[in-house]
C-alpha positions as a Markdown table, in Angstrom:
| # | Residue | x | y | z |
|---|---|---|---|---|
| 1 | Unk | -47.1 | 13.0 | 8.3 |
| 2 | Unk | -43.9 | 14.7 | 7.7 |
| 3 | Unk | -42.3 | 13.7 | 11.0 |
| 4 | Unk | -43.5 | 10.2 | 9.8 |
| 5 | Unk | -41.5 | 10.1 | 6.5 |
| 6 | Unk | -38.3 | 11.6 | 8.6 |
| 7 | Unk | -38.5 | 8.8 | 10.9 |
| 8 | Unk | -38.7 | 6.3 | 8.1 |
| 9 | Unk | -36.0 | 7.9 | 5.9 |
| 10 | Unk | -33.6 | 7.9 | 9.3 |
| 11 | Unk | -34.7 | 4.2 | 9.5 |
| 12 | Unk | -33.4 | 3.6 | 6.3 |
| 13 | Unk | -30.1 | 5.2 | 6.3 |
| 14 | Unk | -29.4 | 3.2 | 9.5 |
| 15 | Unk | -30.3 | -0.5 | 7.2 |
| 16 | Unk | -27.8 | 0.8 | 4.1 |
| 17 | Unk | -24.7 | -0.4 | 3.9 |
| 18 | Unk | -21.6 | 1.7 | 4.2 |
| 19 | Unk | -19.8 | 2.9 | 1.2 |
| 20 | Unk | -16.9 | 0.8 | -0.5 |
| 21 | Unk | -15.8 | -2.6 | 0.2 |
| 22 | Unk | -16.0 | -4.3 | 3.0 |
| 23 | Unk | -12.9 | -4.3 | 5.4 |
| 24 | Unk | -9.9 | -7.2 | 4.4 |
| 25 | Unk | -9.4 | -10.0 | 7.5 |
| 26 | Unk | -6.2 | -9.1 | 9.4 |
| 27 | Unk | -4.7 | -12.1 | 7.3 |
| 28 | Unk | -5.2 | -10.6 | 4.0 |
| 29 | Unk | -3.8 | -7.2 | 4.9 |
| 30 | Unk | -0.2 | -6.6 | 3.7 |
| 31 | Unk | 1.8 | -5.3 | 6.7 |
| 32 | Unk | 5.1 | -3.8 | 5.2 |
| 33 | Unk | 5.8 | -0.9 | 3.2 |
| 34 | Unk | 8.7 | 0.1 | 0.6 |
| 35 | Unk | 9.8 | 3.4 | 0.0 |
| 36 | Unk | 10.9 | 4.1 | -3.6 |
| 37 | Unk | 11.9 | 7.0 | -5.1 |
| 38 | Unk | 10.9 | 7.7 | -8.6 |
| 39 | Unk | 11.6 | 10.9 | -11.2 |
| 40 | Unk | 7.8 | 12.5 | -12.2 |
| 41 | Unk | 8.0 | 10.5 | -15.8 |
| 42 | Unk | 9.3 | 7.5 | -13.8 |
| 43 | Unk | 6.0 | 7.2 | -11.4 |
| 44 | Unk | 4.0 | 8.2 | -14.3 |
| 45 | Unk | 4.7 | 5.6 | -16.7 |
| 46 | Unk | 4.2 | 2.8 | -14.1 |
| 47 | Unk | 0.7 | 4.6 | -13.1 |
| 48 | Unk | -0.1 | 4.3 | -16.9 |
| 49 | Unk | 0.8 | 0.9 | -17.4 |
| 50 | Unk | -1.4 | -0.2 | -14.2 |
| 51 | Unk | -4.1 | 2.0 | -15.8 |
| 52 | Unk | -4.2 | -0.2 | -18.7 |
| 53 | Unk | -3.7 | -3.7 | -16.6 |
| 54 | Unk | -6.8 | -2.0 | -14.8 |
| 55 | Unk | -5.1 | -2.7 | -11.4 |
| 56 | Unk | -3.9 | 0.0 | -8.4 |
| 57 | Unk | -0.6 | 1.2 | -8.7 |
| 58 | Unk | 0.3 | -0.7 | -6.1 |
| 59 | Unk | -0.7 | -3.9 | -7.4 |
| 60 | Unk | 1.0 | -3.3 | -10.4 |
| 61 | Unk | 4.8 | -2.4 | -8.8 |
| 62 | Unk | 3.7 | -5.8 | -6.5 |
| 63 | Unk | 3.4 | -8.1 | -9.5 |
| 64 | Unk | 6.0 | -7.0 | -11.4 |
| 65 | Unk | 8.3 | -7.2 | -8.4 |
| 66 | Unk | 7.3 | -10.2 | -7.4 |
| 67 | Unk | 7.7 | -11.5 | -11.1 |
| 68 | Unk | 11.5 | -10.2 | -11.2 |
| 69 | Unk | 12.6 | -11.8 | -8.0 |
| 70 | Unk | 11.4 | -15.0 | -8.5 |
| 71 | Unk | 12.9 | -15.3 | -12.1 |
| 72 | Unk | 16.3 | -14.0 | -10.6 |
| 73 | Unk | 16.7 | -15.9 | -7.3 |
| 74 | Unk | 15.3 | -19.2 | -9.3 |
| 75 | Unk | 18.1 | -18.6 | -11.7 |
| 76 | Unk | 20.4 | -18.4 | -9.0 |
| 77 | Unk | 18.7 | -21.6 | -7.7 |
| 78 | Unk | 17.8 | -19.7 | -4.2 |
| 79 | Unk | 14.6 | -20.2 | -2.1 |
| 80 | Unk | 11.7 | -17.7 | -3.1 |
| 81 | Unk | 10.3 | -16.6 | 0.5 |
| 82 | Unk | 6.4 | -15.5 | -1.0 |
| 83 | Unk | 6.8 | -19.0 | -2.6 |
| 84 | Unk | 7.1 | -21.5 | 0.7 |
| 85 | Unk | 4.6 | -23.6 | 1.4 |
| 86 | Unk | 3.5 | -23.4 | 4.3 |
């Protein structure tokens, strides 16, 4: 009987699924990186503020980024590349 329930409970760790979420497609995964160097208070002031937009740090610097440069370069009346249609 015990070998049974060992069999059964290796059975069932084999059907769960694997921890976290499931991986992106290739065409949702960002390829590039950017280096930025901050001050201590700097990178912990921007980790704050995504806190409270509940999104990754990464997210947050993205948005906001993206936000800037598309309010500059459309004030200077230039094409906004993550804007093209495709």
């Amino acid at each position: 009987m015990r070998q049974a329930l060992f069999v059964d409970t290796v059975n069932n760790m084999k059907k769960k699924r694997g921890r976290g979420r499931p991986p992106k497609d290739a065409s949702e995964k960002k390829g590039q990186s950017l280096l930025v160097r901050l001050d201590d208070s700097e990178k912990e002031a921007f980790k704050d503020a995504a806190d409270l937009a509940g999104v990754p740090l990464s997210t947050w610097v993205r948005e906001r980024l993206r936000q800037i440069a598309g309010r500059e370069l459309g004030k200077a009346a230039r094409p906004v590349a993550f804007l093209r249609q495709s």
